[in-house]
C-alpha positions as CSV (number, residue, x, y, z in Angstrom):
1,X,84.0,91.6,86.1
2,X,86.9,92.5,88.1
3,X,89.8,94.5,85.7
4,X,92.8,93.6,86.3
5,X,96.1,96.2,85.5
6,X,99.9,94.9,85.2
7,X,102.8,96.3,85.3
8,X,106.8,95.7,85.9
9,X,107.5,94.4,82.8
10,X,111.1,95.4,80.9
11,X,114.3,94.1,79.8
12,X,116.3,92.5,82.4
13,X,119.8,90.6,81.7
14,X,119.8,86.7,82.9
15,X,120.4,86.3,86.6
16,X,118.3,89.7,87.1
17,X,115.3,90.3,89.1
18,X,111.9,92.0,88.3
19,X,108.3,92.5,90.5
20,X,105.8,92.5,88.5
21,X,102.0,94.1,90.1
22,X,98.6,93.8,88.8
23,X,96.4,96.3,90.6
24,X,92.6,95.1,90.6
25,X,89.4,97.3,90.8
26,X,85.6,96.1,90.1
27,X,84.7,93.1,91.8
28,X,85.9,92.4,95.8
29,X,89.7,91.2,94.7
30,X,89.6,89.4,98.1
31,X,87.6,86.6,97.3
32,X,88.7,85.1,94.3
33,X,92.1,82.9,93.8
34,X,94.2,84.9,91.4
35,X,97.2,83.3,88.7
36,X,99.7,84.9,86.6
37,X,100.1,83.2,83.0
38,X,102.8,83.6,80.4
39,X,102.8,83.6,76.8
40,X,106.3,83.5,74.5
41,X,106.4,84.3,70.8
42,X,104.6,80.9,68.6
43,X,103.4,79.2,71.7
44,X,100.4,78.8,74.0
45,X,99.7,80.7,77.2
46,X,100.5,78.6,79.6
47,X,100.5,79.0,83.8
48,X,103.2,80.6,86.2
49,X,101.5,80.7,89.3
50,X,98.3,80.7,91.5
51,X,97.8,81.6,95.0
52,X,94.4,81.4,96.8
53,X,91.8,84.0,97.7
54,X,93.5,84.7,101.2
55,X,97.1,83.9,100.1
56,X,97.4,80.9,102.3
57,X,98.3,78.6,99.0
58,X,100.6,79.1,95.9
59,X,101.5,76.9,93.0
60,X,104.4,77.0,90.6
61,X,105.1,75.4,87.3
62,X,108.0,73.8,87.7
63,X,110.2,75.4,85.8
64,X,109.9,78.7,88.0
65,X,109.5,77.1,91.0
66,X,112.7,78.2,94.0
67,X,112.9,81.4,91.6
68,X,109.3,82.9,91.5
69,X,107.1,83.8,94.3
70,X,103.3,84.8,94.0
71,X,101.7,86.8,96.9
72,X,99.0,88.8,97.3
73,X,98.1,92.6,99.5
74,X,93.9,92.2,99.6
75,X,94.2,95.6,101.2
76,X,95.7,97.4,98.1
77,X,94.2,94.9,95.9
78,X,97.2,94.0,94.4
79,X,98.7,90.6,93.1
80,X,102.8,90.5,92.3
81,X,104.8,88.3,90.9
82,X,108.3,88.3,92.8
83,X,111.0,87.0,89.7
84,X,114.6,86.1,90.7
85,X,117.4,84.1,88.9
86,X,115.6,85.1,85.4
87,X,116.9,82.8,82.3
88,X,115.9,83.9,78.7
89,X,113.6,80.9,78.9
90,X,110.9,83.3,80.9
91,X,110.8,86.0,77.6
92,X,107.3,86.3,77.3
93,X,104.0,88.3,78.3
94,X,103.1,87.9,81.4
95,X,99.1,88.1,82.2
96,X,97.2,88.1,85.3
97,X,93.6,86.4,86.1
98,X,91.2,86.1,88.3
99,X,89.4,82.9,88.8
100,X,85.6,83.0,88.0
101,X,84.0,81.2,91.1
102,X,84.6,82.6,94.6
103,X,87.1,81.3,97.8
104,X,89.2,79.3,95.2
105,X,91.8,77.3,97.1
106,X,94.4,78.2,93.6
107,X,94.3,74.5,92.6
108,X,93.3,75.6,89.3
109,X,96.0,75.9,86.6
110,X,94.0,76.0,83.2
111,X,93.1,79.5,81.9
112,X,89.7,78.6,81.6
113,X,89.2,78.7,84.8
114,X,89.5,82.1,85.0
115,X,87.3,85.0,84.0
116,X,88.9,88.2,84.3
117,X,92.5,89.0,82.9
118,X,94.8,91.7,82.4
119,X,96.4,93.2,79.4
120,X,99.7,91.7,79.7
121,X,103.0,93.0,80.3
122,X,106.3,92.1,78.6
123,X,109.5,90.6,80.1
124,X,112.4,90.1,77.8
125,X,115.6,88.5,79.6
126,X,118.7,88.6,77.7
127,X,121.6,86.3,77.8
Protein backbone atom coordinates (compact mmCIF):
# COMPACT_ATOMS: atom_id res chain seq x y z
CA UNK A 1 0.00 0.00 0.00
CA UNK A 2 1.27 3.25 -0.82
CA UNK A 3 -0.29 6.24 1.73
CA UNK A 4 -1.11 8.99 0.17
CA UNK A 5 -1.15 12.69 2.23
CA UNK A 6 -3.13 15.91 0.88
CA UNK A 7 -3.11 19.12 1.42
CA UNK A 8 -3.96 22.84 0.06
CA UNK A 9 -7.30 22.78 0.68
CA UNK A 10 -9.25 26.15 2.12
CA UNK A 11 -11.61 28.72 1.24
CA UNK A 12 -11.01 30.57 -1.84
CA UNK A 13 -13.55 33.31 -3.51
CA UNK A 14 -14.67 32.41 -7.26
CA UNK A 15 -12.07 33.27 -9.86
CA UNK A 16 -9.30 32.28 -7.22
CA UNK A 17 -6.60 29.89 -7.42
CA UNK A 18 -5.40 26.93 -5.15
CA UNK A 19 -2.49 23.99 -5.49
CA UNK A 20 -3.35 21.31 -3.88
CA UNK A 21 -0.25 18.30 -3.08
CA UNK A 22 -0.57 14.84 -2.03
CA UNK A 23 2.84 13.63 -0.78
CA UNK A 24 3.20 9.67 -1.20
CA UNK A 25 5.40 7.31 0.90
CA UNK A 26 5.21 3.28 0.98
CA UNK A 27 5.19 1.77 -2.26
CA UNK A 28 7.56 3.26 -5.39
CA UNK A 29 5.06 6.38 -6.21
CA UNK A 30 6.81 6.27 -9.67
CA UNK A 31 5.16 3.45 -11.14
CA UNK A 32 1.73 3.73 -10.67
CA UNK A 33 -0.81 6.33 -12.65
CA UNK A 34 -2.12 8.55 -9.92
CA UNK A 35 -6.04 10.64 -10.07
CA UNK A 36 -7.50 13.21 -7.88
CA UNK A 37 -11.30 12.63 -7.17
CA UNK A 38 -13.85 14.99 -5.66
CA UNK A 39 -16.73 14.54 -3.51
CA UNK A 40 -19.59 17.57 -2.81
CA UNK A 41 -22.04 17.39 0.00
CA UNK A 42 -25.18 14.47 -1.08
CA UNK A 43 -23.33 13.22 -4.08
CA UNK A 44 -20.95 10.58 -5.29
CA UNK A 45 -17.18 10.84 -5.58
CA UNK A 46 -16.61 11.32 -8.84
CA UNK A 47 -13.08 11.96 -11.03
CA UNK A 48 -11.00 15.32 -11.58
CA UNK A 49 -8.01 14.04 -13.07
CA UNK A 50 -5.54 11.29 -13.91
CA UNK A 51 -2.11 11.49 -15.21
CA UNK A 52 0.11 8.47 -15.93
CA UNK A 53 2.98 6.82 -14.07
CA UNK A 54 5.65 9.11 -15.79
CA UNK A 55 3.43 12.16 -16.34
CA UNK A 56 3.42 11.83 -20.02
CA UNK A 57 -0.65 11.73 -20.05
CA UNK A 58 -3.49 13.56 -18.16
CA UNK A 59 -7.20 13.49 -18.31
CA UNK A 60 -9.83 15.94 -17.25
CA UNK A 61 -13.56 15.79 -16.61
CA UNK A 62 -14.83 18.15 -18.52
CA UNK A 63 -16.04 20.47 -16.45
CA UNK A 64 -12.39 21.35 -15.12
CA UNK A 65 -10.81 20.95 -18.08
CA UNK A 66 -8.65 24.66 -19.56
CA UNK A 67 -8.84 25.40 -15.57
CA UNK A 68 -7.19 22.35 -13.80
CA UNK A 69 -3.88 20.92 -14.44
CA UNK A 70 -2.56 17.57 -12.87
CA UNK A 71 1.23 16.93 -12.78
CA UNK A 72 3.34 14.89 -11.04
CA UNK A 73 7.39 15.38 -9.24
CA UNK A 74 8.40 11.30 -8.99
CA UNK A 75 11.46 12.77 -7.29
CA UNK A 76 9.61 14.21 -4.26
CA UNK A 77 6.89 11.87 -4.69
CA UNK A 78 4.36 14.23 -4.95
CA UNK A 79 1.05 14.61 -7.11
CA UNK A 80 -0.69 18.41 -7.32
CA UNK A 81 -3.51 19.48 -8.47
CA UNK A 82 -2.94 23.08 -10.19
CA UNK A 83 -6.81 24.95 -9.75
CA UNK A 84 -7.44 28.21 -11.57
CA UNK A 85 -10.75 30.15 -12.50
CA UNK A 86 -12.47 28.23 -9.34
CA UNK A 87 -16.52 28.39 -9.61
CA UNK A 88 -18.53 27.31 -6.42
CA UNK A 89 -19.39 24.40 -8.55
CA UNK A 90 -15.81 22.71 -7.37
CA UNK A 91 -16.89 22.90 -3.27
CA UNK A 92 -16.05 19.57 -2.40
CA UNK A 93 -13.27 17.13 -0.93
CA UNK A 94 -10.82 16.54 -2.94
CA UNK A 95 -9.06 12.90 -2.68
CA UNK A 96 -6.06 11.48 -4.18
CA UNK A 97 -5.38 7.72 -5.48
CA UNK A 98 -3.21 5.64 -6.73
CA UNK A 99 -4.14 3.09 -9.26
CA UNK A 100 -3.64 -0.64 -8.18
CA UNK A 101 -1.78 -2.21 -11.17
CA UNK A 102 1.66 -0.81 -12.20
CA UNK A 103 2.76 1.60 -15.54
CA UNK A 104 -0.88 2.68 -15.89
CA UNK A 105 -1.16 4.86 -18.96
CA UNK A 106 -4.15 7.13 -16.55
CA UNK A 107 -6.99 5.89 -18.89
CA UNK A 108 -8.71 4.88 -15.95
CA UNK A 109 -11.39 7.16 -14.40
CA UNK A 110 -13.49 4.86 -12.10
CA UNK A 111 -12.42 4.76 -8.38
CA UNK A 112 -12.28 1.25 -8.41
CA UNK A 113 -9.53 1.28 -10.14
CA UNK A 114 -7.55 2.47 -7.57
CA UNK A 115 -6.17 1.06 -4.41
CA UNK A 116 -4.67 3.50 -2.31
CA UNK A 117 -6.24 7.00 -1.34
CA UNK A 118 -5.79 9.85 0.72
CA UNK A 119 -7.76 11.44 3.46
CA UNK A 120 -9.19 14.15 1.62
CA UNK A 121 -8.84 17.73 1.76
CA UNK A 122 -11.57 20.43 1.59
CA UNK A 123 -12.07 23.22 -0.94
CA UNK A 124 -14.93 25.58 -0.49
CA UNK A 125 -15.20 28.45 -3.30
CA UNK A 126 -17.49 31.16 -2.47
CA UNK A 127 -19.46 33.34 -4.80
Amino acid sequence: QVQLVESGGGLVQAGGSLRLSCAASGRTFSFYAMGWFRQAPGKEREFVATISWNGGSTYYTDSVKGRFTISRDNAKNTLYLQMNSLKPEDTAVYYCAAEKGRYGSGYNFEAGDFGSWGQGTQVTVSS
